[in-house]
C-alpha positions in Angstrom: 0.0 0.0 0.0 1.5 3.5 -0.8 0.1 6.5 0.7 1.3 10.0 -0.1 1.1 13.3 2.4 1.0 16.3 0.9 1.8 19.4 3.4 0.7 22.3 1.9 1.3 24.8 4.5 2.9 25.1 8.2 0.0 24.4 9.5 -1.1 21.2 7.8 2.5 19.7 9.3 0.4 18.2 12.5 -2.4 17.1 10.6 0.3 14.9 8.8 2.6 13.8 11.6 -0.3 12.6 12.8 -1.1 10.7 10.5 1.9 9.3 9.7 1.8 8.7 13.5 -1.5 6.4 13.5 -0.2 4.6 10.0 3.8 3.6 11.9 2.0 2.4 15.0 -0.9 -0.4 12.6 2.3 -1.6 10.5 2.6 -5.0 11.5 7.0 -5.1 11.1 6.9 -7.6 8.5 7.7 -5.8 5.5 10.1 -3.0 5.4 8.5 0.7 5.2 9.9 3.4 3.3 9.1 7.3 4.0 10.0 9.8 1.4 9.9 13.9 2.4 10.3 15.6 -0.9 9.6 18.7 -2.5 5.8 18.5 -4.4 6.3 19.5 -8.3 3.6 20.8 -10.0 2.9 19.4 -13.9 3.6 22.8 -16.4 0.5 24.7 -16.3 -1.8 25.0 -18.9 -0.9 28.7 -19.7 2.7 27.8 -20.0 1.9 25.6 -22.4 -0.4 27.8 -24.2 2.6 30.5 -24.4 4.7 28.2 -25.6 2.6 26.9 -28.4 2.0 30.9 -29.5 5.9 30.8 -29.3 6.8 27.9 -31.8 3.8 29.9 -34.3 5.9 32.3 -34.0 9.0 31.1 -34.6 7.3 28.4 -36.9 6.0 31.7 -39.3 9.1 33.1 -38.9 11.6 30.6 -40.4 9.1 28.9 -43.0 8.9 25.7 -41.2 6.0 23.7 -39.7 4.5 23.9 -35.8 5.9 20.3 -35.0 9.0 20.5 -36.7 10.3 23.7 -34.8 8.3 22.1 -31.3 11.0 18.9 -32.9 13.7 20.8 -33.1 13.2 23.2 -29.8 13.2 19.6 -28.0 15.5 18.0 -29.9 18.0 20.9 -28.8 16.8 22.1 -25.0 14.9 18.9 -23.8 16.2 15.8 -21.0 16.6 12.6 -22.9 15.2 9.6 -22.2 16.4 5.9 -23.6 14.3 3.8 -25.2 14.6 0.2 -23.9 13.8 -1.2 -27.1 16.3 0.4 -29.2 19.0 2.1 -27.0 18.4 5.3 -29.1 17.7 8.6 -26.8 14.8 10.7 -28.2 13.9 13.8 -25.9 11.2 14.2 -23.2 7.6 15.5 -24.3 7.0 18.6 -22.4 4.0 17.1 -21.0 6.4 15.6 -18.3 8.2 18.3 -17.7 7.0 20.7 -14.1 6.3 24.3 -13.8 10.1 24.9 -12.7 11.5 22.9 -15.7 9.3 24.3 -18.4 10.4 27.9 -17.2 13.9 27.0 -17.5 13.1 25.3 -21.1 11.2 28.1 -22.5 14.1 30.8 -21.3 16.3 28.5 -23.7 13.6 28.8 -26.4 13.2 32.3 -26.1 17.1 32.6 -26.1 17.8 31.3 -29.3 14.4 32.5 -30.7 16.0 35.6 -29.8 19.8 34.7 -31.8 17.3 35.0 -34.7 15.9 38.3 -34.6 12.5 37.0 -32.9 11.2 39.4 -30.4 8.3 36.4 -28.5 5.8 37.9 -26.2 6.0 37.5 -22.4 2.5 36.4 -20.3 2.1 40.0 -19.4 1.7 41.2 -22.8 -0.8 39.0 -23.5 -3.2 40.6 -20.4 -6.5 42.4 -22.4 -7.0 45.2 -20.2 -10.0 46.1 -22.3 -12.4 44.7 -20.0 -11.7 47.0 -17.4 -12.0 50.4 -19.3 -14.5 52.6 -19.3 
């Protein structure tokens, strides 16, 4: 059985102590237990990955070439590898798997070379319509 406690918050640290308290004293001491503390990473967000689509149009309308094959080559260059068990051949990541922290950092390498080209890509806060609050 796996059970994972999430503390969100200083004050959530009791609630799971406590629990963690009630789960130590039912284990019966016939398997090995295994607790893991580690920091909670969040899955990219949708609006990051809404940005980065409008990025690779961008860049896509820029140098003549297709959505996925820039969205290929972005990964291709900036993405973790993984290795295919199969073949032994290392293809990058999807950015699906990547976390809000980690899609940051790969989009600041997008934008970077986006940039070497002459591209000028729009940050969130651009993107904000202020209309709906004028008068």
């Amino acid at each position: 059985m796996k059970t994972v406690l999430t503390i969100r918050n200083r004050e959530s640290i009791g609630v799971a102590v406590h629990r963690l308290s009630t789960m130590l004293e039912r284990w019966d001491g016939q398997k090995p237990m295994q607790i893991m503390i580690g920091e909670v990473k969040e899955k990219r967000t949708l609006s990051q990955s809404a940005l980065y689509w409008m990025w690779i149009d961008i860049i896509a309308n820029y140098s003549g070439d297709s959505k996925e094959a820039v969205h290929q080559d972005m990964g291709y260059h900036f993405l973790p590898r993984m290795i295919s068990k199969q073949t032994g051949n290392a293809y990058p990541i999807s950015t699906t798997k990547l976390n809000t922290k980690d899609m940051v950092e790969y989009m600041e390498k997008v934008k970077a070379l986006a940039g070497t080209m002459g591209i000028v890509l729009p940050e969130p806060a651009d993107l904000q319509d202020f209309s709906v609050y004028e008068r």
